[in-house]
C-alpha positions in Angstrom: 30.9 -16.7 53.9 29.1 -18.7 50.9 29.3 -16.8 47.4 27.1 -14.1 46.4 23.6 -15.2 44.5 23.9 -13.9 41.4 21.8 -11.7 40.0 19.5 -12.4 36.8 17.7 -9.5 35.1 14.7 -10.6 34.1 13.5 -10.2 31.0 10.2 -7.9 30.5 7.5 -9.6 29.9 5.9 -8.5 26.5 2.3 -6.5 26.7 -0.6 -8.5 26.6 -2.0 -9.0 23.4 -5.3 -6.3 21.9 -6.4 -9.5 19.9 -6.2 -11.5 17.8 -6.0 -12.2 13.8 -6.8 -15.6 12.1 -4.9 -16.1 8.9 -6.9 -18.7 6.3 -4.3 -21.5 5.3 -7.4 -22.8 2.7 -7.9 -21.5 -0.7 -11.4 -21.5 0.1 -13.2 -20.7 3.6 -16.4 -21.6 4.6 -18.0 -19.2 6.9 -21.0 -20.2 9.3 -24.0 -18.5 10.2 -23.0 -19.7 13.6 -22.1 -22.9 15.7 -23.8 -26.1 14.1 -25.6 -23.6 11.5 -25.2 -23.5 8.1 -22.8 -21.8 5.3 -23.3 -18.5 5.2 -20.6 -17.7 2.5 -17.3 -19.2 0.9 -14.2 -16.8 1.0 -11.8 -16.9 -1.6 -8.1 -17.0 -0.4 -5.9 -15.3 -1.5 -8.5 -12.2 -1.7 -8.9 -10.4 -5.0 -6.0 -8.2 -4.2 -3.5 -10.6 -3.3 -3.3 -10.1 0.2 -4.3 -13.5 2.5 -7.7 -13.9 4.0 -7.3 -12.1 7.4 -10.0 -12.1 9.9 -10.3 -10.2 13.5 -11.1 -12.8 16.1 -14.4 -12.2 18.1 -14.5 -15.1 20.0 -14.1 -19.1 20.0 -15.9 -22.3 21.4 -14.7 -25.4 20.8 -13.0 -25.5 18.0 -14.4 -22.9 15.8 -14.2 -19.1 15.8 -16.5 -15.9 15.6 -14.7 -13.2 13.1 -15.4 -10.2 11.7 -15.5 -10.6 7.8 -14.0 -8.4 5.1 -17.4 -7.9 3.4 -20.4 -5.7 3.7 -21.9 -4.5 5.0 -20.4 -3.1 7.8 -19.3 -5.2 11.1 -20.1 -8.4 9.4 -19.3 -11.5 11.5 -19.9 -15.3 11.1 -18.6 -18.6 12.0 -15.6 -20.4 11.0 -13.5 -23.9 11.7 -10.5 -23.0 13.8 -8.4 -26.0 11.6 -8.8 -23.9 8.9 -6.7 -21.1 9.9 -3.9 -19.6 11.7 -4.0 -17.6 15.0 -1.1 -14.6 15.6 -1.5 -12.6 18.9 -1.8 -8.8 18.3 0.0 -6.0 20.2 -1.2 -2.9 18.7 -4.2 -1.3 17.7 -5.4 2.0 16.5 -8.0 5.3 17.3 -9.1 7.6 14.5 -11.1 10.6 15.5 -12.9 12.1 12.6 -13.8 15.5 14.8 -10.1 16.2 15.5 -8.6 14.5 12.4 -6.2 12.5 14.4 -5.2 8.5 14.3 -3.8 7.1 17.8 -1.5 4.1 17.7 -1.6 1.9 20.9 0.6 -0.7 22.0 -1.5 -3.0 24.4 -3.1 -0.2 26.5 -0.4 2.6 26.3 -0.4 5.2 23.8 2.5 5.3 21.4 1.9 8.3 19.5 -0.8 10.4 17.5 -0.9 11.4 14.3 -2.5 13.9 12.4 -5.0 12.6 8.8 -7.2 13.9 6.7 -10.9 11.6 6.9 -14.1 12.1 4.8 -16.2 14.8 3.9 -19.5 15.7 4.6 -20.8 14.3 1.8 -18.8 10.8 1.8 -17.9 10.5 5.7 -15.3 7.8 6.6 -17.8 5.5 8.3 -17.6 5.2 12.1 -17.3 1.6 14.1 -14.8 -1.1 15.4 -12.8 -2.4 11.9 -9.4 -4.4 11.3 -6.9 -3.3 8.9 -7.4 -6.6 5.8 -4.8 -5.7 3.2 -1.6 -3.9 2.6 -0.6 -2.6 -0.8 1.8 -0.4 -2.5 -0.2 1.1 -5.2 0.6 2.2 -8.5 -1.4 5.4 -7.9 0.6 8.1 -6.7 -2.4 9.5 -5.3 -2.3 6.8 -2.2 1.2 7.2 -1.1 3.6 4.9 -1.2 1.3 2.2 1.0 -2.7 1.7 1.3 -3.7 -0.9 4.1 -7.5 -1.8 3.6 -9.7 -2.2 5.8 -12.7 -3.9 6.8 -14.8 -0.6 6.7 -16.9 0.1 3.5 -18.5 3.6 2.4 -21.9 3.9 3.4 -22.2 6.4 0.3 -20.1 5.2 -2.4 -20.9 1.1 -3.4 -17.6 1.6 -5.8 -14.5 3.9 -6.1 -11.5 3.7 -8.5 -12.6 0.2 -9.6 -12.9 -1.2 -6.2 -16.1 -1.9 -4.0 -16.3 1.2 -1.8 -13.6 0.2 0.7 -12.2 2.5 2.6 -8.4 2.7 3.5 -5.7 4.1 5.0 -3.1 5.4 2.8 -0.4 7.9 2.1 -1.4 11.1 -0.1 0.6 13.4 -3.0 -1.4 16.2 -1.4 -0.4 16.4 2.1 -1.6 19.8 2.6 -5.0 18.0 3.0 -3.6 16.4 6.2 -5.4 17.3 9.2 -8.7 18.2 7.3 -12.3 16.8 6.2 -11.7 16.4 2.5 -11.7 12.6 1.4 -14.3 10.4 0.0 -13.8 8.5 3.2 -10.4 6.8 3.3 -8.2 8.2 5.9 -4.9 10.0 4.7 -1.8 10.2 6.3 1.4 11.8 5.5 3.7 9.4 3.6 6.4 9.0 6.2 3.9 7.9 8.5 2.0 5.6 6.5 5.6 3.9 5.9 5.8 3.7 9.6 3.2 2.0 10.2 3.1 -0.2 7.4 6.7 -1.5 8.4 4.8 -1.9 12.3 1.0 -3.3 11.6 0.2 -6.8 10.7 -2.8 -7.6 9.2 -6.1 -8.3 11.9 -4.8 -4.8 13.7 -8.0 -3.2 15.1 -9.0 -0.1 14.3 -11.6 2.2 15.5 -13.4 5.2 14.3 -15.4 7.4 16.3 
């Protein structure tokens, strides 16, 4: 009898991507109002904070790509040169519910775990919509934990905060008895150990709803 086949394990394929982010390799990006149209706007890179220009990917068509913009207002999208940037597939993506106080991390479409945040009040809500996480910092504020990522979401209520321009983010807190409540101006607080989590997990482009 001939020798046994081997066997080969095969490797698991990976999940299929949520995504995906276009990273600006230009210190300045022109953005379209759509395909043969005009400039809409020029976007610095890197952005004011330091962080490179990230952009969600909507869509593309020969050669150039719809994103959604880190600018107001909200859900802001234009036109930009795909030669211009660089293209990473994302994997995971994430699900904040401001009724139940709660932010779901997904890896393709399975669910990796929930955790529980505190979101806005009443009176400066954490704005609901589809957004993309466009910075991460450590900040110097122990207020904000020992990570903030940004994100593409701005306060329909506040036009500045702290110095910045409204923008709401998802940090780490020195009050984490606040977790799991409506108490914010509109960023969306998690405890510190699982802001480090994540910010050790989640490039920058990852989705992120709020409902």
């Amino acid at each position: 009898t001939g020798s046994p086949t081997p066997v080969v394990s095969a490797t698991p394929a990976p999940p299929p991507p949520v995504g995906t982010s276009a990273t600006a390799t230009v210190s300045r990006l022109a953005v379209y109002t759509g395909l043969g149209g005009t400039v809409k706007l020029t976007l610095g890179n890197p952005r004011p904070s330091g962080a490179p220009l990230t952009m969600l990917v909507l869509q593309s068509s020969n050669g150039w790509l719809e994103v959604q913009l880190p600018d107001r207002p909200n859900g802001s999208r234009g036109w930009i040169s795909a030669s211009q940037v660089t293209l990473h597939d994302l994997q995971y993506s994430l699900r904040v519910s401001t009724e139940q106080n709660t932010l779901a991390l997904y890896r393709s479409t399975t669910l990796v775990t929930t955790y529980p945040v505190a979101t806005g009040t009443g009176g400066t809500p954490t704005p609901h919509g589809s957004f993309y996480l466009t910075e991460l910092l450590a900040p110097t504020n122990s207020g904000y934990g020992p990570y903030a990522f940004g994100l593409s979401a701005f306060s329909a209520v506040l036009t500045s905060f702290g110095g910045g321009p409204g923008q709401i983010g998802l940090h780490g807190t020195d009050d984490e008895a606040s977790i799991g409540k409506a108490v914010s101006h509109g960023c969306i607080r998690m405890s510190n150990v699982d802001i480090t989590t994540l910010a050790k997990m989640l490039p920058l482009g990852t989705p992120i709803t709020i409902e």
